[in-house]
FITI-721989 format. One line per 5 residues: number of its first residue (from 1); their letters; for each residue z, x, y of N, C-alpha, C, O. Coordinates in Angstrom, 3 decimals, m for minus. Atoms other than C-alpha are relative to their C-alpha. Last residue first. Example, Ala and Ser with C-alpha at 12.3 -4.5 7.8 and 13.67 -1.06 7.14 Angstrom:
2
2	sa	m0.060/m0.820/m1.190/7.140/13.670/m1.060/0.730/m0.770/1.090/0.899/m0.261/2.198 | 0.000/0.890/m1.190/7.800/12.300/m4.500/0.000/0.900/1.200/0.665/1.936/1.181
END
This chain:
156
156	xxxxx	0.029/m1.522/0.877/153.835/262.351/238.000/1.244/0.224/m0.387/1.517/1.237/m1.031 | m0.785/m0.186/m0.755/154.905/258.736/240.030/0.130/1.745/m0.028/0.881/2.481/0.611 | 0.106/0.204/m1.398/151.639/257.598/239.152/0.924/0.957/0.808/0.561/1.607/1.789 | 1.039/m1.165/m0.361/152.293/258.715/235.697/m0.762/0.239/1.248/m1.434/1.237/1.510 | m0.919/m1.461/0.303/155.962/257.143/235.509/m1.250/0.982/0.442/m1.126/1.993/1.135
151	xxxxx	m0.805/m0.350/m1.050/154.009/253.912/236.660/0.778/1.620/m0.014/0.917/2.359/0.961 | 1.095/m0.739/m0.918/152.262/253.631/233.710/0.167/0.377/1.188/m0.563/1.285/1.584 | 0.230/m1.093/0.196/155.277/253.321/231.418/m1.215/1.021/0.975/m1.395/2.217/1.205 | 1.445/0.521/0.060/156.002/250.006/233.077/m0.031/1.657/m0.135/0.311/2.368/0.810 | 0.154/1.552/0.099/160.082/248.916/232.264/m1.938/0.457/m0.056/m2.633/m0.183/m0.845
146	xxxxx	0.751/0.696/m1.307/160.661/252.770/231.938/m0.125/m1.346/m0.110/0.240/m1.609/m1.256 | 1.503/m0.611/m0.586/163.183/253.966/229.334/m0.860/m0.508/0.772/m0.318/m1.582/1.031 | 0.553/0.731/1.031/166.738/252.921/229.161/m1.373/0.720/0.408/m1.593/1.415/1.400 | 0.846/0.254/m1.314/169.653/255.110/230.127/m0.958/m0.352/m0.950/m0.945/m0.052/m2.144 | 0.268/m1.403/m0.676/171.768/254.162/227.255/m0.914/m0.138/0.981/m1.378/m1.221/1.335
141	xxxxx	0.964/m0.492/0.734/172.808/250.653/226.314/m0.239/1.469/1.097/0.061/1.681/2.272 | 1.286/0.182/m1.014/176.247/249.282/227.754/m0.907/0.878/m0.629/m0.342/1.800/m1.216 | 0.586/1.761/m0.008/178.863/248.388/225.381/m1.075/m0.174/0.657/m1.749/m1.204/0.679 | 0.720/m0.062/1.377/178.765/252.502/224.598/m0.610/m1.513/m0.434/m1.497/m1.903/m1.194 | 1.142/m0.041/m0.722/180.842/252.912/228.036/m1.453/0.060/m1.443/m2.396/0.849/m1.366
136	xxxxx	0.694/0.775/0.663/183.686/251.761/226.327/m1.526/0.166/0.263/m2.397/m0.566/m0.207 | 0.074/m0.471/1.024/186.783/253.615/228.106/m0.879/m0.393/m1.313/m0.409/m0.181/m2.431 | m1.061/m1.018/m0.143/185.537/254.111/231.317/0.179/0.173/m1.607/m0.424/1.006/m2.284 | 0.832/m1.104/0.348/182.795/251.815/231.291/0.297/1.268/m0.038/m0.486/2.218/m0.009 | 0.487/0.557/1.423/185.321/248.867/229.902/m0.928/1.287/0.356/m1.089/1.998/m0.635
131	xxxxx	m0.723/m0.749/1.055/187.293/250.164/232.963/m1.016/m0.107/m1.154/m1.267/1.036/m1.537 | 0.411/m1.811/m0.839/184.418/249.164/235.598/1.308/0.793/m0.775/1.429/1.992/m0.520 | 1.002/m0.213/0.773/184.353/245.588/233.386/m0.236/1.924/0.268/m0.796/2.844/m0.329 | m0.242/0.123/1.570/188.151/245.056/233.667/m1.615/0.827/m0.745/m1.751/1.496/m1.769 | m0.564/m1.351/0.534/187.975/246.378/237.214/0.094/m0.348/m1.120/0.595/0.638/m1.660
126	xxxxx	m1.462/0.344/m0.311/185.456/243.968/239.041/0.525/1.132/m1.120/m0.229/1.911/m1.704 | m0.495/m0.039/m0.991/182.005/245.137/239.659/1.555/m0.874/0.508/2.012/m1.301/1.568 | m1.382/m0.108/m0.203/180.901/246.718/237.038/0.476/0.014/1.273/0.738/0.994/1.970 | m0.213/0.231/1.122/177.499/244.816/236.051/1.629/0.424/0.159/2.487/m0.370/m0.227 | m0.728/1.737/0.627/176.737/244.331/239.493/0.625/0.203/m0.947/1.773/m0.152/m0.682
121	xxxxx	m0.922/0.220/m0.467/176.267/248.201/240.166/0.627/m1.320/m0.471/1.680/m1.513/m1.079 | 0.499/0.765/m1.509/173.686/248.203/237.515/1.469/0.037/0.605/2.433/m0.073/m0.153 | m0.069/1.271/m0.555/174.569/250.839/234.595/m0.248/m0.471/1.465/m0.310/0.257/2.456 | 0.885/0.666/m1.449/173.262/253.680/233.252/0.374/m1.343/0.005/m0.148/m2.181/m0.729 | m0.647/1.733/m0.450/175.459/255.815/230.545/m0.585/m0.341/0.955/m0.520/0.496/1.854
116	xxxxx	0.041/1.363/1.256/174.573/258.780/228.957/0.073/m0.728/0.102/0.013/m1.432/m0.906 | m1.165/1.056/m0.502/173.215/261.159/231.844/0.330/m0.710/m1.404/m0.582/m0.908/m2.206 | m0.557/0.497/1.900/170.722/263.833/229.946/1.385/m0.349/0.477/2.397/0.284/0.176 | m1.364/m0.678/m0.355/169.411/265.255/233.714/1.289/0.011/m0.990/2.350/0.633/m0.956 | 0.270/m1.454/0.309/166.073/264.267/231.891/1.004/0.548/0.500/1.161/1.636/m0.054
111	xxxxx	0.606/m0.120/1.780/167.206/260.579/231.124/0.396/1.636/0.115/1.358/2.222/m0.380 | m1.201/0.263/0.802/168.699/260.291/234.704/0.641/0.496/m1.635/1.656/0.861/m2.228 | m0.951/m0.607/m0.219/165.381/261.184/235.958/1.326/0.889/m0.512/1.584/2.061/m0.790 | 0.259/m1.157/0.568/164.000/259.069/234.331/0.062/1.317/0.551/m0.390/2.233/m0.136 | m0.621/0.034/1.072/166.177/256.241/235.488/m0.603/1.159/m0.790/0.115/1.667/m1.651
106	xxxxx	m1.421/m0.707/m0.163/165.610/257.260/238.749/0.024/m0.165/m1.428/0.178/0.941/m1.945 | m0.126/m1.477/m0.556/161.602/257.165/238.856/1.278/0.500/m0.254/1.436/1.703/m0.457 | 0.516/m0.626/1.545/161.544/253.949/236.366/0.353/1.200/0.000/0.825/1.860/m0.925 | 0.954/m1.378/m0.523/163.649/252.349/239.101/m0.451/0.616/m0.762/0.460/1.126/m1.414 | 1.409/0.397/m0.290/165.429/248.897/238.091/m1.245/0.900/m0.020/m2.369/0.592/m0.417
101	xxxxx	0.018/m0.149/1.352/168.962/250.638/238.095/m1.551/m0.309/m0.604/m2.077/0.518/m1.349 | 1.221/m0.217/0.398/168.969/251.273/241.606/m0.706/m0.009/m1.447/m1.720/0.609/m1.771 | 0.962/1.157/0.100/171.876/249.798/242.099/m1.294/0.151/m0.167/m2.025/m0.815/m0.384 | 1.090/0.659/m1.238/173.784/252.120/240.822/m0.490/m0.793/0.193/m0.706/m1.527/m0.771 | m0.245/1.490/m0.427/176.588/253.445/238.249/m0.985/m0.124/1.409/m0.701/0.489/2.438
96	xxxxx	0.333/0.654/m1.432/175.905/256.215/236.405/m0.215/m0.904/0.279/m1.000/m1.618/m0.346 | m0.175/1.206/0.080/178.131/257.298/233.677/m0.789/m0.281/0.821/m0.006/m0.618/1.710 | 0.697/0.528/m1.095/178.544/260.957/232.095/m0.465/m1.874/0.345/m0.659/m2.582/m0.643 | 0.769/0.749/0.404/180.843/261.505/229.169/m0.962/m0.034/1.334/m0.013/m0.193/2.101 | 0.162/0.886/m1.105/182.143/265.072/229.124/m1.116/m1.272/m0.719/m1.947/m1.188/m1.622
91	xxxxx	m1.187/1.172/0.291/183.313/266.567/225.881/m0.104/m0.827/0.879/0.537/m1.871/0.753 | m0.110/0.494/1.095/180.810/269.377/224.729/0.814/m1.324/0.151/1.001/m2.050/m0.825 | m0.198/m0.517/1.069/181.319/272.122/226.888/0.377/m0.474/m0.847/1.265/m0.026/m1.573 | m0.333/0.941/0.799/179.557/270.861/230.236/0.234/0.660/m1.551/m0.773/1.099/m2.107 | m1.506/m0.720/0.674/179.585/273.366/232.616/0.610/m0.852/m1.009/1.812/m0.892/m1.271
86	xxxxx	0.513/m1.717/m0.052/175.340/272.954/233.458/1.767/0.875/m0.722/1.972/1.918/m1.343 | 0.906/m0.427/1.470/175.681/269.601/232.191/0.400/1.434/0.220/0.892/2.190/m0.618 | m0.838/m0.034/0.868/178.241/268.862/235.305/m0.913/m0.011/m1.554/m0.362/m0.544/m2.518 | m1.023/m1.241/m0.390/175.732/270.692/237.588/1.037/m0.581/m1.101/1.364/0.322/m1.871 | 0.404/m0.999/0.198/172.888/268.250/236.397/0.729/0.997/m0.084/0.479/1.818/m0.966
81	xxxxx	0.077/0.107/1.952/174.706/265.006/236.408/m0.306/1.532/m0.382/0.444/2.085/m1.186 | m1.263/m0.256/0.939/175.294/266.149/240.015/0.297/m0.445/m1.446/1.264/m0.152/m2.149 | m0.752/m1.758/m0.126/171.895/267.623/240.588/1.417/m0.505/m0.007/2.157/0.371/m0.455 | 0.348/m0.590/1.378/170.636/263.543/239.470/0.338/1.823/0.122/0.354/2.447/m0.939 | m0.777/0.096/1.369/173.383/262.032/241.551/m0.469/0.264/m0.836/0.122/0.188/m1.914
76	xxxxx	m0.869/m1.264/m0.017/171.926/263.384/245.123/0.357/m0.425/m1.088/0.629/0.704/m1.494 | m0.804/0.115/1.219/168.989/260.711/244.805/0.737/0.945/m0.980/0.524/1.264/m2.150 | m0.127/0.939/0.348/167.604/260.319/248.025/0.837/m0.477/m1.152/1.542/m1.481/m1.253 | 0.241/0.399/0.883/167.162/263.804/248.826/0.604/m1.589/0.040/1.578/m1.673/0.788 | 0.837/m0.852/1.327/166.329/265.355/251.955/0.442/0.174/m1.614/0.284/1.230/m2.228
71	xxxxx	1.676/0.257/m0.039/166.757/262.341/253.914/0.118/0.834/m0.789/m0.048/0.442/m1.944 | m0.136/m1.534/m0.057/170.468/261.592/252.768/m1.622/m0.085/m0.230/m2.299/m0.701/m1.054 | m0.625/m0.508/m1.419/171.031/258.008/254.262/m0.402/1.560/m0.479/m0.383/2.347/0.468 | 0.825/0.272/m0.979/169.518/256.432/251.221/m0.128/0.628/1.638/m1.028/0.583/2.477 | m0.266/0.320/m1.414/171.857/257.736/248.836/m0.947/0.014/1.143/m1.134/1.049/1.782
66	xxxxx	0.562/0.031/m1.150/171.493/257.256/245.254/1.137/m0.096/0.951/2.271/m0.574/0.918 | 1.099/m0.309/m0.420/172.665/257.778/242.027/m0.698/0.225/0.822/m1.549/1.096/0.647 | 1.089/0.518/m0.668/176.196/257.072/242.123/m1.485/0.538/m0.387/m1.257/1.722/m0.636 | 0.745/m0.627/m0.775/178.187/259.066/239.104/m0.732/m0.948/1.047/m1.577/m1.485/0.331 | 0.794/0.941/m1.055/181.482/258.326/237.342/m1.304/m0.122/1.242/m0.964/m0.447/2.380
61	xxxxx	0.955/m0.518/m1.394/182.023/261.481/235.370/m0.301/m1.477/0.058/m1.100/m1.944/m0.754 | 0.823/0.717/m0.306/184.366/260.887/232.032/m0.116/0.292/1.485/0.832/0.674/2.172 | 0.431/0.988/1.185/186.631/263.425/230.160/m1.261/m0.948/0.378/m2.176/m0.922/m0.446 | 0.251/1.228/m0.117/186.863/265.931/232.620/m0.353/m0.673/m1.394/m1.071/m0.278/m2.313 | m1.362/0.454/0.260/188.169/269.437/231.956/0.071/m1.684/m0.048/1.011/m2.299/m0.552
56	xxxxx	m0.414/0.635/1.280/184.908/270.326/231.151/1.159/m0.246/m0.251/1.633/m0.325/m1.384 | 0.565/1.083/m0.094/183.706/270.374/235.017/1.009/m0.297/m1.438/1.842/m1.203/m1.443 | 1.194/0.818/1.302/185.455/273.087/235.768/m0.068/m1.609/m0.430/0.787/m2.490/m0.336 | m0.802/0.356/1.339/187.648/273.327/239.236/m0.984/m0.538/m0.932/m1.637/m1.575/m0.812 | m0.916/m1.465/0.352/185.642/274.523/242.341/0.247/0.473/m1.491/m0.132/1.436/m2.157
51	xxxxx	m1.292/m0.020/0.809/183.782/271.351/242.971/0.077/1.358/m0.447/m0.857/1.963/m0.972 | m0.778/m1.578/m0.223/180.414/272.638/245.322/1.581/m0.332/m0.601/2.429/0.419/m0.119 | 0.614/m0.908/0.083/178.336/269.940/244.023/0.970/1.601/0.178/1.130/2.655/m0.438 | m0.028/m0.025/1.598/180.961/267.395/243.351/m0.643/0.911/0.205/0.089/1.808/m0.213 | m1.589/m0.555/m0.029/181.970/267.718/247.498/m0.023/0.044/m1.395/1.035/0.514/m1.813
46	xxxxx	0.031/m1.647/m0.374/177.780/267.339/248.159/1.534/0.576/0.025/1.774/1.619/0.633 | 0.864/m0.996/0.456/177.789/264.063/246.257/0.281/1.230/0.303/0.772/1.976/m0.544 | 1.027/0.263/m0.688/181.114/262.704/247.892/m0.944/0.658/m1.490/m0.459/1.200/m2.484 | 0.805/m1.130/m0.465/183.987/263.046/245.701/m1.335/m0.497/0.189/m1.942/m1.171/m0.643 | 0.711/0.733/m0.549/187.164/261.164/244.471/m0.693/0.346/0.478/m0.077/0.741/1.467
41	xxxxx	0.700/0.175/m1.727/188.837/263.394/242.419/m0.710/m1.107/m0.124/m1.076/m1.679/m1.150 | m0.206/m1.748/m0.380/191.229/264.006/238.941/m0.384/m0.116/1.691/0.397/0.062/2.626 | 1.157/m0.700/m1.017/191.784/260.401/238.769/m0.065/0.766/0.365/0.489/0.907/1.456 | m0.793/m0.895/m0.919/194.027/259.885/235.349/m1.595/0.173/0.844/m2.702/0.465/0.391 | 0.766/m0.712/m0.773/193.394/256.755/233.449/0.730/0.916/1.287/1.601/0.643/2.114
36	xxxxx	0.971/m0.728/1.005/195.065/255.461/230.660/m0.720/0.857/1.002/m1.114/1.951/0.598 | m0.444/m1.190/0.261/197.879/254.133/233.637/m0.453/0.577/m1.302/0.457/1.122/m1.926 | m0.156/m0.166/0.971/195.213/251.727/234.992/0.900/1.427/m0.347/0.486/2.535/m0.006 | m0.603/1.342/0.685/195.573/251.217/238.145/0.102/m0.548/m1.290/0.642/m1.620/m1.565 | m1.695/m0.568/0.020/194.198/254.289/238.783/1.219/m1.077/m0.070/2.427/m0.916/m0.246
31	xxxxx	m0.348/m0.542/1.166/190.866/252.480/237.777/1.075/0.803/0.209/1.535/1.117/m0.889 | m0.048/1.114/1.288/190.574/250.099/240.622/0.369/0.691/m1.340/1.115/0.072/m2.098 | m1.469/0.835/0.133/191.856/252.712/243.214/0.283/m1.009/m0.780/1.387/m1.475/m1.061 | m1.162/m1.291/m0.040/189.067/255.265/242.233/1.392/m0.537/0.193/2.405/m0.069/m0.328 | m0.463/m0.751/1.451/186.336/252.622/241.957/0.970/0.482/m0.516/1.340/0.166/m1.647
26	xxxxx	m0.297/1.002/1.194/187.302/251.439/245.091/m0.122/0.130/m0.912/0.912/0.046/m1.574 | m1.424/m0.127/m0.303/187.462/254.721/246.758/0.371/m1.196/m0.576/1.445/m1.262/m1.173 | m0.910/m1.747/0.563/184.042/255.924/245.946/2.067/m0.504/0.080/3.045/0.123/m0.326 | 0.677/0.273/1.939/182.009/251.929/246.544/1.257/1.525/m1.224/1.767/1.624/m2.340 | m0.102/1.675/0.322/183.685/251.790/250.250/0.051/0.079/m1.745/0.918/m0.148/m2.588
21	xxxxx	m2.247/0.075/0.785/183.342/255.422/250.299/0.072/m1.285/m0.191/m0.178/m1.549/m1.367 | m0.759/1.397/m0.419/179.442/255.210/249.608/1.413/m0.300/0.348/2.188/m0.980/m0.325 | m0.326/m0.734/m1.235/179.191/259.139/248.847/m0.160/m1.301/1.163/m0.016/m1.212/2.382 | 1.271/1.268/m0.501/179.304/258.093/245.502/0.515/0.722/0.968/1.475/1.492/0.947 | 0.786/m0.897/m0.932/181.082/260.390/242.529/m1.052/m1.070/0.645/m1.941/m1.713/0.088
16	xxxxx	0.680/0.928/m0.358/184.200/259.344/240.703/m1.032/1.028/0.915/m0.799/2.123/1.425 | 0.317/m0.549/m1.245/185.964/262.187/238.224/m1.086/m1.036/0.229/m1.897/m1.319/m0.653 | 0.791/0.568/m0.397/188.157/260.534/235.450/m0.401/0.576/1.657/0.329/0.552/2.647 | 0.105/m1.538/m0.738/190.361/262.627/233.075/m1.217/m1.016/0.278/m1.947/m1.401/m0.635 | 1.509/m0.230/m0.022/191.209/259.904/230.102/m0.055/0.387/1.690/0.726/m0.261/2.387
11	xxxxx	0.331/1.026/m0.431/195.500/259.800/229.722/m1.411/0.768/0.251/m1.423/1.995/0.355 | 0.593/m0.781/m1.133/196.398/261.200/226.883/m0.525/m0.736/0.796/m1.034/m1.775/0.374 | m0.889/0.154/m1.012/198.497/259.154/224.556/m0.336/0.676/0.944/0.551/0.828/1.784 | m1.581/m1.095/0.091/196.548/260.000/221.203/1.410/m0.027/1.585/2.453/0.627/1.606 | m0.331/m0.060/0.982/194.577/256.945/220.821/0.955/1.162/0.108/2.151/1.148/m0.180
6	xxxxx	m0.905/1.480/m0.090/193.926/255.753/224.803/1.041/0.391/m1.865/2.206/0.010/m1.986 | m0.977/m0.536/m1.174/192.153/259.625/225.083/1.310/m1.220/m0.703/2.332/m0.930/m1.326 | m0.501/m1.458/0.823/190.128/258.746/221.727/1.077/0.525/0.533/1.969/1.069/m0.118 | m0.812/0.672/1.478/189.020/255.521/222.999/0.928/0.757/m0.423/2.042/0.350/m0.752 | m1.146/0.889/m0.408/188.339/257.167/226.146/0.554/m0.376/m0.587/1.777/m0.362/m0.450
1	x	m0.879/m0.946/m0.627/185.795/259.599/224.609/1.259/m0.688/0.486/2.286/m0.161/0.060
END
């Protein structure tokens, strides 16, 4: 999708989503620094949930996974993968960036909320590599499947 943006002179339509600001606003000022990239929003979990403006105007979704601080869910970034599926018309990339990457529970999840992209926070954590998942996000392997399959049935 980015490739494609960078090829005709458009700039790639990037919505960030952590409710970390630290983690939401660096993202968001590392990649507007790129002039390929346009930052539509910067948005908590529960400020992507109730976004106004369609989802399929976006080219790429930057997503957290988790938030530890929110008791009644833990992992507000699988209902926002979910809500941008739900207006998704074919062109969005989805990305999630966490540290929870490790987690059989999130990553499947992730899977069934049909995210495309799972990466470890580490992995983009300077701006060449946290562009590369912008417009390259294909160098990184898809959400992956459990590390201990037996665990998934524990976890039902």
């Amino acid at each position: 999708m980015g490739t494609e943006s960078r090829r005709t002179g458009r700039q790639t339509r990037v919505v960030v989503v952590d409710d970390d600001d630290i983690n939401r606003r660096g993202m968001a000022n590392l990649l507007a620094e790129d002039t390929a990239i346009d930052i539509v929003a910067s948005l908590t979990h529960a400020e992507a949930l109730d976004r106004p403006s369609p989802w399929d105007e976006i080219d790429v979704v930057l997503a957290d996974a988790a938030d530890e601080r929110n008791r009644a869910d833990h992992f507000p970034g699988v209902a926002v993968v979910e809500e941008v599926r739900r207006h998704d018309r074919g062109g969005q990339t989805v990305v999630v960036i966490t540290g929870h990457f490790f987690d059989d529970a999130v990553r499947r999840r992730m899977r069934e909320a049909k995210a495309d992209f799972y990466y470890h926070r580490t992995v983009v954590c300077d701006a060449r590599s946290l562009r590369d998942a912008v417009f390259r996000p294909d160098a990184q392997r898809w959400v992956p499947g459990p590390v201990d399959p037996e665990t998934l049935f524990s976890q039902g």
